[in-house]
N, C-alpha and C positions, 0 to 999 in steps of 0.2 A: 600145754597144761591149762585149765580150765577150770575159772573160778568165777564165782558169783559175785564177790566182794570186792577183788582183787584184781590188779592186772599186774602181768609178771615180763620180763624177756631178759636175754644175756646174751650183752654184744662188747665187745672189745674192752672185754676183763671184766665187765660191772657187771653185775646182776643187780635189777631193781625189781622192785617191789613195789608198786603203787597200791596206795587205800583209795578202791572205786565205790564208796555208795555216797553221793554228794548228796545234797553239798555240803555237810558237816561231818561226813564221816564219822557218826556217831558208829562205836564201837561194841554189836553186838555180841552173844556165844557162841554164833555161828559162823560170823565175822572172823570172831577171835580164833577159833576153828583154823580157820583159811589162813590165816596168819601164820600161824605155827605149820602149819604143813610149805606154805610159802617161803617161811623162812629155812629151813632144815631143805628144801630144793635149793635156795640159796648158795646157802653151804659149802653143799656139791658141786655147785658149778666153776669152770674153769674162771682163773682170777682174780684179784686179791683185795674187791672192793665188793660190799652189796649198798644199794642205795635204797634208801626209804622215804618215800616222797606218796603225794597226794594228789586226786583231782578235784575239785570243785574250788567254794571260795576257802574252807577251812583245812587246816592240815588233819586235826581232829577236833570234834570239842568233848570227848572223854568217851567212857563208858556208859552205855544205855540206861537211863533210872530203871527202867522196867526191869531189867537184869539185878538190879538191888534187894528184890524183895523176898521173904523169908524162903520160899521155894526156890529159888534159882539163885541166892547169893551166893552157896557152896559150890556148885559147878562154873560161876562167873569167877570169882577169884582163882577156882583151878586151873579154870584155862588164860585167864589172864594171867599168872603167874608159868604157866608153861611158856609165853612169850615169851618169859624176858628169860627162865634160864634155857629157853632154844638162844635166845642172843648170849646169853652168856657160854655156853657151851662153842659158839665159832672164835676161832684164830682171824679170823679175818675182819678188817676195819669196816664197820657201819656207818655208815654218812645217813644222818638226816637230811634231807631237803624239804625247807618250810615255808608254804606261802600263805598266809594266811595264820588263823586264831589255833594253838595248839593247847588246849584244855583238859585240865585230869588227866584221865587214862591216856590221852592223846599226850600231853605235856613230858609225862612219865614217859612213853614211847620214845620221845625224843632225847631225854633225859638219857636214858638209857645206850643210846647211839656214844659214839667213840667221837665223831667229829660232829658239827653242825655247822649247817648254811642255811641264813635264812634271809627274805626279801624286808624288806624294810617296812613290809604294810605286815610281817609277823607281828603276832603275841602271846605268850605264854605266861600260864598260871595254873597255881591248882588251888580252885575255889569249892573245896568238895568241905570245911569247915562250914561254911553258909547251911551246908545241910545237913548236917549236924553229923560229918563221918571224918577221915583223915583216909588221906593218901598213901597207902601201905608201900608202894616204890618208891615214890617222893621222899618220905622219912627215911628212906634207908640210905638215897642218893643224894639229897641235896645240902645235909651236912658235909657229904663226900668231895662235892665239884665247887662250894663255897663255901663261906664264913658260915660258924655257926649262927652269930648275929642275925646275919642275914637270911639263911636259911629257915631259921623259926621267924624270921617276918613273914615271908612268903607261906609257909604251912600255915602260921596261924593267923595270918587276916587272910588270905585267899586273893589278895591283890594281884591283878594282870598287870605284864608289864610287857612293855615294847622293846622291839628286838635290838635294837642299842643298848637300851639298861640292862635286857638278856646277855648282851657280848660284855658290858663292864664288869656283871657279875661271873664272867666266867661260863658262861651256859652255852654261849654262840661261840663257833670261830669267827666266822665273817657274816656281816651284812652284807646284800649287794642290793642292787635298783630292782622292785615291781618289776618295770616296765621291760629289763632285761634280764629276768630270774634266771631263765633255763640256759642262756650264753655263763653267767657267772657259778651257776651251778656246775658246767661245765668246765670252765677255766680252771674252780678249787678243785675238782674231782684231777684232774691232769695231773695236778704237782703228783700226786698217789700214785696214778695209773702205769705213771713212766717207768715207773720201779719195780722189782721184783716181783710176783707174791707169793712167792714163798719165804721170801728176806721178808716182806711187809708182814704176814704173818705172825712169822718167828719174832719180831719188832715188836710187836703188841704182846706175844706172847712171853715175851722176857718180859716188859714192861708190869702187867699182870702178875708177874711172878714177886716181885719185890715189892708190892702192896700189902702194908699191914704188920712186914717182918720188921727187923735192925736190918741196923745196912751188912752186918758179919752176914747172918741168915738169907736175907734179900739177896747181895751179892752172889751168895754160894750159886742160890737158885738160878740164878741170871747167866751165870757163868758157866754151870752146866747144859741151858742151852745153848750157847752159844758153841762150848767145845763135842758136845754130841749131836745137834743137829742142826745148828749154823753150819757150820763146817764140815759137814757132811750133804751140802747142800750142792747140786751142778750149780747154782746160780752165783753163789759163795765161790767157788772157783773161779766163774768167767769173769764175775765183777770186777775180783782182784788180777785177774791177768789182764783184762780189760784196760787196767788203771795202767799197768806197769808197760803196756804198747802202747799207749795213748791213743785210746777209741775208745767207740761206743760198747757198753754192752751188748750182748746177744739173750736176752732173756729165754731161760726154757722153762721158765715157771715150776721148777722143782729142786 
């Protein structure tokens, strides 16, 4: 598959996703384009992770100014928003991996992801109040993953912040070293990979389900997947006879 923006491949359950226009991966329509069709390949492919990572020094630093102005701001928001419900639309856990500055539209990206790993030279922010606009994914999500407090700091002064203050507020899972990014990228991605993905899935997918409800409501939801297609799952079989011989699973990924 062949892309201009992007570079793609799927090897032992991951599907990644890299943002190739360095070095700041500044995020055009065409870009964004690529994106969405990247992701939705994704998707489909065998195993229960996609990763979303970067090449040059930045992860992103947002979306294109040029793409803001009166003739192309309606098809920028479109297909920026096709991004995130093509992410919203997989069962499947997205890993960000972040080395470097992850800015607006880029920050929102990451935002968006299920886990995060980032190097210890990240930073993220959405400085898009400086220009006199707001972050339409940001507002929606960053009340969601922290304090309101803190949330409306971040929206409304536009302040970067490094990836330790990213992991205190909840934004990061793990920091790891620059200098050994793509080993620790590696190590967090394992703990996931071991497992199921169709269990991993279904895992995100119940989680998802009980967002927003009561716990009466949320439960029901949660528990219907679990007794219609948790347990209707070969992997949901072998786990648990797995457990009761004492060995390894045999994962079939379905």
């Amino acid at each position: 598959m062949n892309y201009q923006y992007l570079k793609v491949k799927s090897e032992g359950g991951i599907a990644s996703v890299t943002l190739n226009r360095p070095p700041l991966n500044v995020l055009t329509i065409p870009m964004m384009e690529e994106l969405v069709s990247a992701l939705q390949w994704a998707a489909r492919e065998p195993g229960g992770l996609i990763l979303l990572e970067a090449e040059g020094k930045a992860f992103s630093a947002g979306v294109d100014v040029a793409d803001h102005t009166e003739d192309k701001v309606g098809q920028m928001i479109d297909v920026f928003d096709r991004i995130f419900l093509t992410m919203a639309g997989t069962d499947k856990a997205i890993v960000a991996a972040v080395n470097g500055a992850a800015l607006g539209g880029g920050c929102e990206l990451v935002l968006f992801c299920d886990l995060v790993v980032a190097s210890d030279r990240a930073k993220f922010g959405q400085p898009e109040i400086a220009v006199g606009v707001f972050p339409p994914v940001a507002c929606f999500l960053l009340p969601r993953l922290t304090s309101w407090p803190r949330a409306l700091e971040l929206l409304l002064s536009g302040e970067i912040v490094g990836a330790d203050r990213a992991e205190q507020l909840g934004l990061v899972n793990k920091v790891v070293p620059a200098d050994s990014f793509a080993d620790g990228v590696k190590e967090f991605l394992q703990k996931f990979a071991v497992h199921s993905p169709a269990v991993l899935a279904l895992t995100k997918k119940a989680a998802r389900a009980g967002l927003g409800r009561d716990f009466a409501g949320g439960i029901k939801a949660i528990d219907e997947i679990y007794l219609r297609e948790l347990m209707q799952t070969a992997d949901a079989v072998e786990g648990l006879k797995a457990f009761m011989e004492k060995r390894k699973p045999v994962w079939q990924g379905k």
